[in-house]
C-alpha positions in Angstrom: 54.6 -3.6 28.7 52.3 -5.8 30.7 50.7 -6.8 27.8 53.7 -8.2 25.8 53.7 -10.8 28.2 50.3 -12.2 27.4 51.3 -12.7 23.8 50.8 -16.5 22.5 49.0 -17.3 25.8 45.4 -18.3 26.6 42.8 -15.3 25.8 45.3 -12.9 24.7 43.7 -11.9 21.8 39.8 -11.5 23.1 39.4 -8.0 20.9 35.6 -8.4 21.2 35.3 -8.9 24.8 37.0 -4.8 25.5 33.9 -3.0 25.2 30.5 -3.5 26.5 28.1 -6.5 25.8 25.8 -6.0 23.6 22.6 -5.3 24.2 19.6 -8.0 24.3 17.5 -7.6 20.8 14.4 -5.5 21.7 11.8 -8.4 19.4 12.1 -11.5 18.4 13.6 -11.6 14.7 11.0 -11.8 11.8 10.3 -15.1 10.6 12.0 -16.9 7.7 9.7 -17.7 4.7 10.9 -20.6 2.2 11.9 -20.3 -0.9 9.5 -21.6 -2.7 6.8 -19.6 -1.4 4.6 -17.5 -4.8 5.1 -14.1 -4.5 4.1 -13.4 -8.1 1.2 -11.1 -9.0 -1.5 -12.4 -10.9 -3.1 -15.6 -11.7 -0.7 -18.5 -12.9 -3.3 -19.5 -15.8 -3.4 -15.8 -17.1 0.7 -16.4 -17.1 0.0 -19.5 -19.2 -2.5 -17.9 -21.7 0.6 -15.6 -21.9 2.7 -17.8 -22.8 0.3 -19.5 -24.9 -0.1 -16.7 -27.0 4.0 -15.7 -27.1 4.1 -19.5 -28.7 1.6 -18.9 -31.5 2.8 -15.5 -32.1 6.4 -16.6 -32.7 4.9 -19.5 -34.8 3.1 -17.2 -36.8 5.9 -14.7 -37.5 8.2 -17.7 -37.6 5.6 -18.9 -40.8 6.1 -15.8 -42.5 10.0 -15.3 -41.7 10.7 -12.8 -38.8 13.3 -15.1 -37.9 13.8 -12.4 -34.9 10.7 -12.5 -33.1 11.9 -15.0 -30.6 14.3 -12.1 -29.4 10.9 -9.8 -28.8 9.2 -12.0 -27.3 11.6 -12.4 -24.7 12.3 -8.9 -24.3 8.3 -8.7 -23.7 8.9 -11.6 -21.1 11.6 -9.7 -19.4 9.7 -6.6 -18.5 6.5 -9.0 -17.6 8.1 -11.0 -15.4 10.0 -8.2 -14.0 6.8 -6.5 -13.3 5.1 -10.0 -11.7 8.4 -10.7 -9.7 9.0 -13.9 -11.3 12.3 -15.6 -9.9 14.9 -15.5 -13.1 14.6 -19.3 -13.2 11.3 -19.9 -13.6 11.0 -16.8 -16.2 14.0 -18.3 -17.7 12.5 -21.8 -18.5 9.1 -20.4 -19.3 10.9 -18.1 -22.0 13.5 -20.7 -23.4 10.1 -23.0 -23.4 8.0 -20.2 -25.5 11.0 -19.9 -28.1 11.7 -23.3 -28.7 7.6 -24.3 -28.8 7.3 -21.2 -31.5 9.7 -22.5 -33.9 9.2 -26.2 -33.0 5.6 -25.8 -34.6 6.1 -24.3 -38.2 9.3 -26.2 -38.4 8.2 -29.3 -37.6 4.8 -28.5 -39.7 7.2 -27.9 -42.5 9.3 -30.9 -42.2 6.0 -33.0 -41.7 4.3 -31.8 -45.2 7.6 -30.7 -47.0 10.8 -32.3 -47.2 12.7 -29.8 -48.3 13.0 -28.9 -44.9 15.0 -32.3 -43.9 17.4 -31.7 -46.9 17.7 -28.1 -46.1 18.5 -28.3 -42.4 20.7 -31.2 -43.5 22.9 -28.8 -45.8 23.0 -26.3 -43.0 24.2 -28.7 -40.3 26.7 -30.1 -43.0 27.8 -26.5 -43.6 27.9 -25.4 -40.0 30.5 -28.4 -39.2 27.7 -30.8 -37.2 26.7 -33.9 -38.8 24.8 -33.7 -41.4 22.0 -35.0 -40.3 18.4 -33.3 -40.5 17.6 -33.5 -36.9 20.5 -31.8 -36.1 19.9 -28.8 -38.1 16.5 -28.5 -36.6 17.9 -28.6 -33.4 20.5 -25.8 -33.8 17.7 -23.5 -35.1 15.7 -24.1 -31.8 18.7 -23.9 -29.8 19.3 -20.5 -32.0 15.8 -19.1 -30.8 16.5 -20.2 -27.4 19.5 -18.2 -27.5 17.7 -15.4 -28.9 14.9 -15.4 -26.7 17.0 -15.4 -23.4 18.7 -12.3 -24.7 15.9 -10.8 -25.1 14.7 -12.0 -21.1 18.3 -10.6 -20.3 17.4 -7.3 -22.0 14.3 -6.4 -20.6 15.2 -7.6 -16.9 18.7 -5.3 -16.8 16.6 -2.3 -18.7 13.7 -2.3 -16.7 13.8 -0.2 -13.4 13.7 -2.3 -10.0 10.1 -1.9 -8.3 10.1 -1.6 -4.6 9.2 -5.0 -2.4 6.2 -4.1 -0.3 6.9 -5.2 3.3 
């Protein structure tokens, strides 16, 4: 009953200090590395060729109508980056980059030789409820591909197994 009298007082409630104190760390803790440090694998120009190549390859398909492709291609960037332990930030602005480059090109080729494109995109935009404006409808088909392509990053990140970090 001793102890009902400390209640509410000074150091009463020290539950820490009843056992033993601990014991002094046997080395020094391990030092802290920022986070900006690389630790990708591989050269950052061969990731740029690679990227290079996702943008005229969604071009090209893009040209011929595989509308889908951007979705692919992101699902190809996923598991790369995965396996060169990109940070999900940087892969994610290199992948929404590649999608809206690839479609950028043939539709702005299109719009630049052939205005039907304008008038279609403006129809689209009109009939999607945004203002019917061409630039508009261009805009929501990139931001379309975007979204397609970061699904795809999304897909091939969750699917693919995590690799051990080497110490």
């Amino acid at each position: 009953m001793a102890d009902l009298r400390r209640l509410g007082k000074r150091g009463a409630y020290r539950l820490g200090m009843l056992g033993s104190p601990p014991s002094a760390p046997r080395r020094p803790p391990s030092p802290h590395y920022p986070s900006w440090v690389p630790s990708h694998r591989g050269p950052v120009t061969l990731w740029l060729l690679g990227c290079l190549a996702a943008v005229a390859v969604i071009a090209a398909t893009a040209a011929i109508g595989w509308w889908f492709m951007p979705f692919v291609a992101g699902l190809v960037g996923g598991v790369a980056s995965h396996l060169g332990r990109w940070r999900l930030r940087t892969a994610l602005l290199a992948t929404g980059a590649v999608a809206a480059l690839g479609w950028a090109v043939p539709l702005g080729w299109q719009a630049w030789r052939v205005g039907g494109v304008r008038a279609t995109a403006r129809v689209v935009a009109a009939l999607a409820g945004l203002p019917a404006h061409s630039s508009v409808g261009i805009a929501a088909t990139l931001l379309v591909a975007v979204l397609q392509a970061l699904a795809g990053l999304w897909l091939g990140r969750a699917v693919f197994p995590r690799l051990p970090r080497a110490a």
